[in-house]
PADO-922252 format. One record per residue: x, y, z of N, C-alpha, C in turn; residue number from 1. Coordinates in nm, 4 decimals. Layout:
# residues N
SITE      n.c1      n.c2      n.c3     ca.c1     ca.c2     ca.c3      c.c1      c.c2      c.c3  pos
SITE         X         Y         Z         X         Y         Z         X         Y         Z  NUM
...
//
This chain:
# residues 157
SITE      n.c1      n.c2      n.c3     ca.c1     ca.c2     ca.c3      c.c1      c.c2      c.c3  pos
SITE  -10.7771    4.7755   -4.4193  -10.8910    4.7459   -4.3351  -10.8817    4.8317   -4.2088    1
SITE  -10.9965    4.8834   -4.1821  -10.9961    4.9852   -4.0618  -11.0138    4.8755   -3.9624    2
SITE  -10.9565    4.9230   -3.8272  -10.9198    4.8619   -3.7446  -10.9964    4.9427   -3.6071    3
SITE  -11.0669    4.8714   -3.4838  -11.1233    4.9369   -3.3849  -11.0581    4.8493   -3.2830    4
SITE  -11.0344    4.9329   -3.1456  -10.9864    4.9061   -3.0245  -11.1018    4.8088   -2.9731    5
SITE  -11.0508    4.7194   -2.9177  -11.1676    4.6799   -2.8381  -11.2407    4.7353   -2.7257    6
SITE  -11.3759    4.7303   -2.7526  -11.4467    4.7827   -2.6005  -11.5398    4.6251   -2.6317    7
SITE  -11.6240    4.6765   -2.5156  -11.7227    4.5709   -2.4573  -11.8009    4.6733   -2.3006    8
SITE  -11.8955    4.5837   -2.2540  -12.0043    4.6543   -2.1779  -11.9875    4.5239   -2.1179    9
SITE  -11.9792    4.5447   -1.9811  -12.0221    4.4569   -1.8942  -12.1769    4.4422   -1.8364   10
SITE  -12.2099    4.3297   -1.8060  -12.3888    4.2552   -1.8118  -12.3953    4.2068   -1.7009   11
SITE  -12.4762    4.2201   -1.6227  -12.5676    4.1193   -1.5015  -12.6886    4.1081   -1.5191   12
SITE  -12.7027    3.9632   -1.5558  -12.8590    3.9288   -1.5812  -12.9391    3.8893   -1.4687   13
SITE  -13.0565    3.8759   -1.3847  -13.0756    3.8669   -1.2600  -13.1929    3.8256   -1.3077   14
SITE  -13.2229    3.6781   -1.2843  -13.3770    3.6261   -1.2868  -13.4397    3.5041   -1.1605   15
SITE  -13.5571    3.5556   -1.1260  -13.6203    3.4776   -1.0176  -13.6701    3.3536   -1.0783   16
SITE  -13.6671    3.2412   -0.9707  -13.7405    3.1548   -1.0705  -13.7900    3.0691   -0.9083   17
SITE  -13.8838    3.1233   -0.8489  -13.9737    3.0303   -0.7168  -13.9110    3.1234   -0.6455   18
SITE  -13.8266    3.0063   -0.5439  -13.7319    3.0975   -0.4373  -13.6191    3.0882   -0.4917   19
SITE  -13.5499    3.0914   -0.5688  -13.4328    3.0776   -0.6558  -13.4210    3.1831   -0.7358   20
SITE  -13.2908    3.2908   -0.7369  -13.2312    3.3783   -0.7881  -13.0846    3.3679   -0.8749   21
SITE  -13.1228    3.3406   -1.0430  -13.0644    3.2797   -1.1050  -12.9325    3.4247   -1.1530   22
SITE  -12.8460    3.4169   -1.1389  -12.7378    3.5229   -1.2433  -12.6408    3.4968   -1.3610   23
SITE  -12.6233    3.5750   -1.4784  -12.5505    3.5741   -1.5508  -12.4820    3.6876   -1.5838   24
SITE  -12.3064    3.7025   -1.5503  -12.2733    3.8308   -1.5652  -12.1384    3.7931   -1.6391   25
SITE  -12.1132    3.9155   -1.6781  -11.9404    3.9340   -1.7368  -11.9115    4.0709   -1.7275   26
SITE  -11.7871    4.1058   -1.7118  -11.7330    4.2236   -1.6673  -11.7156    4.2071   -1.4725   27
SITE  -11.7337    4.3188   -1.4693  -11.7452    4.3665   -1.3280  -11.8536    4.4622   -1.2620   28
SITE  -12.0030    4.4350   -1.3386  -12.0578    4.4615   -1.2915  -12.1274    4.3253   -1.1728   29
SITE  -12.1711    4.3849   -1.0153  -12.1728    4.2653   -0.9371  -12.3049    4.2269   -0.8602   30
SITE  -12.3854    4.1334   -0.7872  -12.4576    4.1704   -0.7084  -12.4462    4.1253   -0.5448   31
SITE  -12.4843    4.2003   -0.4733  -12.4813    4.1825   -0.3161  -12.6366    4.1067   -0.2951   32
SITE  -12.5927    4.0761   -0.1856  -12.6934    4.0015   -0.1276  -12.7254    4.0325    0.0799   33
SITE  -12.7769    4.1265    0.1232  -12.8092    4.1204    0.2610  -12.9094    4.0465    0.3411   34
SITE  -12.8543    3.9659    0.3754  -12.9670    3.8582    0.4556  -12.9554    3.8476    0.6242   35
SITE  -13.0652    3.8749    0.6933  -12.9936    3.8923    0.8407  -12.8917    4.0017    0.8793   36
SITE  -12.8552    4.1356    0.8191  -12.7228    4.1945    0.8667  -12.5954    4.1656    0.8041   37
SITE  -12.5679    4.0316    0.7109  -12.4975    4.0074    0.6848  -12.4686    4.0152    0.4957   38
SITE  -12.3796    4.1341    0.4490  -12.3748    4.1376    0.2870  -12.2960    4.0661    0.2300   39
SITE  -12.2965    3.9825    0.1505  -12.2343    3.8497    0.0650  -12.2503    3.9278   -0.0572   40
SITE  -12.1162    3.8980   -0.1167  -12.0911    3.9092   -0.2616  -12.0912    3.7854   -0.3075   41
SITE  -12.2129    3.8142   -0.4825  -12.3224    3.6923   -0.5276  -12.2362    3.6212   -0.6354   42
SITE  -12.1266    3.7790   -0.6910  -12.0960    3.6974   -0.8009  -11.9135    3.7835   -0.7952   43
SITE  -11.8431    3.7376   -0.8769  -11.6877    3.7540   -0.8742  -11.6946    3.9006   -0.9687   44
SITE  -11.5673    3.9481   -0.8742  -11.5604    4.0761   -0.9570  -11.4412    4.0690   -1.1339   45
SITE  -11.5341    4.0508   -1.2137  -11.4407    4.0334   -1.3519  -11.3361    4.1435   -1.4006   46
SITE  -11.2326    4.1278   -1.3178  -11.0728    4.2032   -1.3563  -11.0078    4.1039   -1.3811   47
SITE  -10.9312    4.1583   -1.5125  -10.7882    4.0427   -1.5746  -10.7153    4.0744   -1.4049   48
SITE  -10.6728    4.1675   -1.3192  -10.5918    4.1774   -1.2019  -10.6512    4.2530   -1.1068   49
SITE  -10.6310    4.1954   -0.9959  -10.6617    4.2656   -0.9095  -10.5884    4.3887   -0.8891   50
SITE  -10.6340    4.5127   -0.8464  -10.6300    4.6657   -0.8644  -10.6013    4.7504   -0.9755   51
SITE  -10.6690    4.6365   -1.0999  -10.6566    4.7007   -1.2190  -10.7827    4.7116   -1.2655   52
SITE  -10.8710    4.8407   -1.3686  -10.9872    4.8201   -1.4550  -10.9482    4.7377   -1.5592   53
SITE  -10.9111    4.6935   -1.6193  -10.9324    4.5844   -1.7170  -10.9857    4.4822   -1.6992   54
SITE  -11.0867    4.4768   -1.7719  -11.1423    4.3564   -1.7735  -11.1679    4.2190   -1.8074   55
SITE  -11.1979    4.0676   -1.7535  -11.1631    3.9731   -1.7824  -11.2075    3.9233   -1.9320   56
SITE  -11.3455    3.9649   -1.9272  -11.4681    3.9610   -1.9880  -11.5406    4.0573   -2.0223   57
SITE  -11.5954    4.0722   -2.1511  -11.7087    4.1937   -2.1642  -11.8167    4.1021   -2.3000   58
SITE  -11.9476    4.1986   -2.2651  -11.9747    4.1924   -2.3935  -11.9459    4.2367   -2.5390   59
SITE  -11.8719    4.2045   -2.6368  -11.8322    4.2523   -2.7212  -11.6806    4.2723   -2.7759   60
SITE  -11.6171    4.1836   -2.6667  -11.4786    4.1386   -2.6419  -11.4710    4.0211   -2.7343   61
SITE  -11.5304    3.9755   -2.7536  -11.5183    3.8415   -2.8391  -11.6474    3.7518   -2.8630   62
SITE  -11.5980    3.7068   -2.9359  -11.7601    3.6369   -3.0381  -11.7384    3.4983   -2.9033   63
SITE  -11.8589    3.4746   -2.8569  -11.9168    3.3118   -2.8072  -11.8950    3.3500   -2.6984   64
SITE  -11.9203    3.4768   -2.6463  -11.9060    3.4943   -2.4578  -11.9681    3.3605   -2.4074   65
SITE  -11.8957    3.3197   -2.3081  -11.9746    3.2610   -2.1965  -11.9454    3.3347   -2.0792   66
SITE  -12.0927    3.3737   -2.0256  -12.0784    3.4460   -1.9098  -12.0784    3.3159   -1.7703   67
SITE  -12.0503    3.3788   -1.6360  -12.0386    3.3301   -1.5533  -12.1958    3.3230   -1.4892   68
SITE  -12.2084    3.1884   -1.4298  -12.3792    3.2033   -1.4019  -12.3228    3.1507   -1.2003   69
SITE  -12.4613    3.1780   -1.1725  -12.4472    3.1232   -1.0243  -12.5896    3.1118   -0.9989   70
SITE  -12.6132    3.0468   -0.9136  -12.8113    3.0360   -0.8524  -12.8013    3.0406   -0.6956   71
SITE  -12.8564    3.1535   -0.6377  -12.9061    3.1086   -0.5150  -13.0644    3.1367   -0.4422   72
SITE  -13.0689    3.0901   -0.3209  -13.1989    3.0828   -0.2430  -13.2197    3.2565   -0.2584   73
SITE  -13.3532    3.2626   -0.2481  -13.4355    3.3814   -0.1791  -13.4920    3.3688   -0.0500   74
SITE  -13.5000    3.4808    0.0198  -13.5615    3.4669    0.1374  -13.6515    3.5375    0.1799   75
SITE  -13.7996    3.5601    0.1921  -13.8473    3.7209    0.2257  -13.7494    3.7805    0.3271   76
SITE  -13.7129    3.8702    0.2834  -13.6671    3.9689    0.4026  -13.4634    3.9556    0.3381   77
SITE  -13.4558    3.9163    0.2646  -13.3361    3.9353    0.1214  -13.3806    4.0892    0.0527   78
SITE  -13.2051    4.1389    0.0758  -13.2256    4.2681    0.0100  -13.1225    4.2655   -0.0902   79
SITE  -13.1184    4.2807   -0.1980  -13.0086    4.3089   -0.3599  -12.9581    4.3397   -0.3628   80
SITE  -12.8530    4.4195   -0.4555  -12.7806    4.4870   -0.4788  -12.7368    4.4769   -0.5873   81
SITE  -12.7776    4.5012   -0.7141  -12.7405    4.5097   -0.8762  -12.6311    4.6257   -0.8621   82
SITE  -12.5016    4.6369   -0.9422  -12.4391    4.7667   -0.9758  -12.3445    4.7475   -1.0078   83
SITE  -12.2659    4.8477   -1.0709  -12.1996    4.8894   -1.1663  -12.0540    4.9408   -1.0558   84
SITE  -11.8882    4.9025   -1.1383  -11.8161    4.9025   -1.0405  -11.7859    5.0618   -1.0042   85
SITE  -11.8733    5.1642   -1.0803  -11.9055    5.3005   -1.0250  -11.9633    5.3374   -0.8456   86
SITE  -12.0161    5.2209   -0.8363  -12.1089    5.2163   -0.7525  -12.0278    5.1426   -0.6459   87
SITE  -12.0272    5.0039   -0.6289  -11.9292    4.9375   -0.5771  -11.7911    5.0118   -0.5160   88
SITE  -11.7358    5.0539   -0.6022  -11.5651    5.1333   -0.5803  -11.6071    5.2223   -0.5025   89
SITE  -11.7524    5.2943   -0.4597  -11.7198    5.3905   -0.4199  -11.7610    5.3937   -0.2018   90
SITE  -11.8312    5.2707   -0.1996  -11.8589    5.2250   -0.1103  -11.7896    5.1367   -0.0118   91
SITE  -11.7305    5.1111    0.1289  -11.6905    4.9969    0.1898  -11.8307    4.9296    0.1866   92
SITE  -11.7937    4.7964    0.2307  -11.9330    4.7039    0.2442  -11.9725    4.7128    0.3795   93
SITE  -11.9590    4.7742    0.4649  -12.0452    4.8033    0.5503  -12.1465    4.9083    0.5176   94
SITE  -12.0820    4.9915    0.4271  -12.1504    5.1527    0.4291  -12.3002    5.0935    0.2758   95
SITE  -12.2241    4.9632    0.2408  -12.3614    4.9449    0.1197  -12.4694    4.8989    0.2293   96
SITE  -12.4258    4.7575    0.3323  -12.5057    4.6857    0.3867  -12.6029    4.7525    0.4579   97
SITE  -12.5267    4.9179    0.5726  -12.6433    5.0105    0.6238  -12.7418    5.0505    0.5582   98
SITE  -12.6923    5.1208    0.4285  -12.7856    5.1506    0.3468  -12.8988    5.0635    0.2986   99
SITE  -12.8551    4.9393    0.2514  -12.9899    4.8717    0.2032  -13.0546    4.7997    0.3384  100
SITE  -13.0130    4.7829    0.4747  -13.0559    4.7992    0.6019  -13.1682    4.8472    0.6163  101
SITE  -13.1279    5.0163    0.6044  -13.2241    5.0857    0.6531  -13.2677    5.1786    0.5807  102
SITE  -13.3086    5.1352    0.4289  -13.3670    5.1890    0.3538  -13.5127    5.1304    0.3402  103
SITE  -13.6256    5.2130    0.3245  -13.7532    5.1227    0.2900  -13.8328    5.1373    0.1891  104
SITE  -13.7549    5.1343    0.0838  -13.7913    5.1621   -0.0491  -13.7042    5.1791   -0.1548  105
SITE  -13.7087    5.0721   -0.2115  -13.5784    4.9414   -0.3328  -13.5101    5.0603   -0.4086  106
SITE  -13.6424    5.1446   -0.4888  -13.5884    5.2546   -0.6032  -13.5316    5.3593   -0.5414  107
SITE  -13.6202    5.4370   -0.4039  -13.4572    5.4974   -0.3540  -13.3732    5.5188   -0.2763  108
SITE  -13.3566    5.3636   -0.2918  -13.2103    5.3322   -0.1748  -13.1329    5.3084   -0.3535  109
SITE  -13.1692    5.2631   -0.4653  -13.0938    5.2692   -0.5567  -13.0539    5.4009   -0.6005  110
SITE  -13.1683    5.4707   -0.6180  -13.1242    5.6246   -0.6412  -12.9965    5.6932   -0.5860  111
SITE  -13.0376    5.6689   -0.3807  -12.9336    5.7491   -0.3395  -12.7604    5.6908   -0.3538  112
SITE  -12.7826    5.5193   -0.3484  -12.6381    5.5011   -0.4050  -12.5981    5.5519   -0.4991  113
SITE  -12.6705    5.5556   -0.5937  -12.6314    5.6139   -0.7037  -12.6300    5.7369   -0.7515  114
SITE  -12.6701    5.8512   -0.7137  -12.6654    5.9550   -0.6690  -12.4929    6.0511   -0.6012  115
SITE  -12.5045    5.9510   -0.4876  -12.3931    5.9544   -0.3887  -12.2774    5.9242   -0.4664  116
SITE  -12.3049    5.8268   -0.5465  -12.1628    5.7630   -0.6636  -12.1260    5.8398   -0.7360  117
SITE  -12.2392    5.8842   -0.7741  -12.1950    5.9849   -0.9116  -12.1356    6.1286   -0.8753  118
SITE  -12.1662    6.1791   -0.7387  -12.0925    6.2779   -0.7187  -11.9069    6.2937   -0.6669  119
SITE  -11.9360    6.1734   -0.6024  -11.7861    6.1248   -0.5701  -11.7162    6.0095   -0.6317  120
SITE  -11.7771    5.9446   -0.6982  -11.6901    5.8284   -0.7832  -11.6295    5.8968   -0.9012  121
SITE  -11.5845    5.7523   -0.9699  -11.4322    5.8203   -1.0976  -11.5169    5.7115   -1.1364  122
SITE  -11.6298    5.6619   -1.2170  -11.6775    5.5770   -1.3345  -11.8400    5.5788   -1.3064  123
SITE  -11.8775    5.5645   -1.4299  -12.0093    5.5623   -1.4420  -12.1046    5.5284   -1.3287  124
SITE  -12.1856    5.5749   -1.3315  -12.2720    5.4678   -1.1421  -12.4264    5.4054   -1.2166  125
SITE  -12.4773    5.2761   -1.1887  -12.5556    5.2111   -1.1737  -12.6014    5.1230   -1.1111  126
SITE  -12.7504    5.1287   -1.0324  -12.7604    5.0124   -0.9091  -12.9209    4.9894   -0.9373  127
SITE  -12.9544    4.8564   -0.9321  -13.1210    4.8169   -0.9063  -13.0821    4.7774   -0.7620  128
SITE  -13.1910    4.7629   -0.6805  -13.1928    4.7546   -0.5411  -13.3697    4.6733   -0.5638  129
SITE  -13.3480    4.5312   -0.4932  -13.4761    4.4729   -0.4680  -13.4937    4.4263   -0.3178  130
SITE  -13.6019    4.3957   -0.2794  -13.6409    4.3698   -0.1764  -13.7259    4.2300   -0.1872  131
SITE  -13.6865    4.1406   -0.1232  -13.7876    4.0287   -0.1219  -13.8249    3.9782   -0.0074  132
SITE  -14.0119    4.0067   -0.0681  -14.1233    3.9942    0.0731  -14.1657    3.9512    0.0697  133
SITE  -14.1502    3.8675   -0.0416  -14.2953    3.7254    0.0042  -14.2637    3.6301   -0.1385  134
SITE  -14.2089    3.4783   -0.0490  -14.1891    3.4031   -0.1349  -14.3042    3.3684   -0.2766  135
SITE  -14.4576    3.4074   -0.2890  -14.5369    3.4045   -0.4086  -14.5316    3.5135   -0.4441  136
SITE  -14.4314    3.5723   -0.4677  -14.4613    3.7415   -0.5556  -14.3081    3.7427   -0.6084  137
SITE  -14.3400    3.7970   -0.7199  -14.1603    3.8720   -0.7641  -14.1005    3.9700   -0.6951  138
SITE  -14.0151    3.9404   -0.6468  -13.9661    4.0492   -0.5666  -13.9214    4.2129   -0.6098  139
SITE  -13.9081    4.1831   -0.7513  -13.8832    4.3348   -0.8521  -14.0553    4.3911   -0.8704  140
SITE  -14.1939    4.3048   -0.8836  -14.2474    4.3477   -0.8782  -14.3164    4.4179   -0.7730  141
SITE  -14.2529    4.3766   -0.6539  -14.3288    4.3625   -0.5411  -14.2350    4.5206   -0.5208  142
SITE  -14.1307    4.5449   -0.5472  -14.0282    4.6925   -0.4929  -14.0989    4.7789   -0.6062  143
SITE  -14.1611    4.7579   -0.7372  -14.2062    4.8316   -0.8119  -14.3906    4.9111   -0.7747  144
SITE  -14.4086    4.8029   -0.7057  -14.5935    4.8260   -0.6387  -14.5700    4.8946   -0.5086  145
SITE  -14.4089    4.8693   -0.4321  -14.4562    4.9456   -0.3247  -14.3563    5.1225   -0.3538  146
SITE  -14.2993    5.0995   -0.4548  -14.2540    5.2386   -0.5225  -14.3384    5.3854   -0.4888  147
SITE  -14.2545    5.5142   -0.4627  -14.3702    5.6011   -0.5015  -14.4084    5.6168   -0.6202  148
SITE  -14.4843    5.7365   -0.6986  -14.5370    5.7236   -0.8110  -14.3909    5.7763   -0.9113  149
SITE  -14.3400    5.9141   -0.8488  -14.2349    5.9317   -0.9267  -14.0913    5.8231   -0.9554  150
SITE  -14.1001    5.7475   -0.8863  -13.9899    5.6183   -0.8933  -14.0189    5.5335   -0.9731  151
SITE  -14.1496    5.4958   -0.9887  -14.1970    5.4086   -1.0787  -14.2410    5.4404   -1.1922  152
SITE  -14.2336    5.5825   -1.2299  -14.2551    5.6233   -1.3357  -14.1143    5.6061   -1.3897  153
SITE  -14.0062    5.6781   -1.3307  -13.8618    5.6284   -1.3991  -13.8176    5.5042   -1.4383  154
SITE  -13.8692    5.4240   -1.3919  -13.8730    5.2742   -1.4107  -13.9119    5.2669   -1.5656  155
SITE  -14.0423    5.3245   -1.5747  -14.1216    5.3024   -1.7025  -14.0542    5.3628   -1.8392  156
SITE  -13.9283    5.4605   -1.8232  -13.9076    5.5114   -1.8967  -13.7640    5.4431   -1.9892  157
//
């Protein structure tokens, strides 16, 4: 019987539901949260050890994942941070929090993290970046309507 190493893909699922921002992740991919100046990490970073890549959890590591879930408040004026530990590793958390600060536009303040990652990081880079402006609107739709056209076309693709 042929035999394969294990891999797996780490997941962050991110769903709104009112003012409530529901997550489900495994691995070490993570999300931030800036509210007021201040960046909070949303969900635990999944390493079997600390200052090691191995991971606790993946998808595809084993049959009956249960991922780790968490729920919190939204606020207009809450900024995201979806990404990949490409992205993460390559940043202190001050240098993420400026950025999604004083960025004014979700897709590319994600771009340039990710951008920036990929030229100087050692692992893959991925980041969604949302903005939430108004408790009756989705806040992914609301960063997608105020998108330029070329940002939101990448979206579509």
């Amino acid at each position: 019987m042929l035999r394969y190493p294990k891999s797996g893909a780490t997941l962050l699922i991110a769903e709104q539901r009112g003012a409530r921002l529901d997550l489900a992740w495994a691995g070490d991919t993570i999300a931030y949260r800036l509210r007021e100046g201040l960046l909070e990490l949303m969900t635990e970073v999944g390493r079997a050890a600390a200052g090691s890549n191995a991971l606790d959890a993946a998808v595809g590591y084993e049959q009956g994942l249960e991922p780790r879930t968490a729920s919190f408040d939204i606020k207009p004026g809450d900024r995201f941070l979806l990404c990949t530990d490409g992205v993460w590793e390559t940043y202190a958390d001050d240098e993420i929090a400026e950025k999604l600060a004083t960025s004014f536009n979700a897709p590319i303040a994600a771009d340039r993290l990710v951008s920036q990652a990929a030229r100087t990081g050692h692992d893959n880079a991925s980041a969604i970046v949302v903005f939430a402006t108004d408790e009756e609107r989705c806040p992914l739709l609301e960063t997608l309507l105020t998108a330029p056209k070329q940002a939101r076309q990448r979206y579509r693709e």
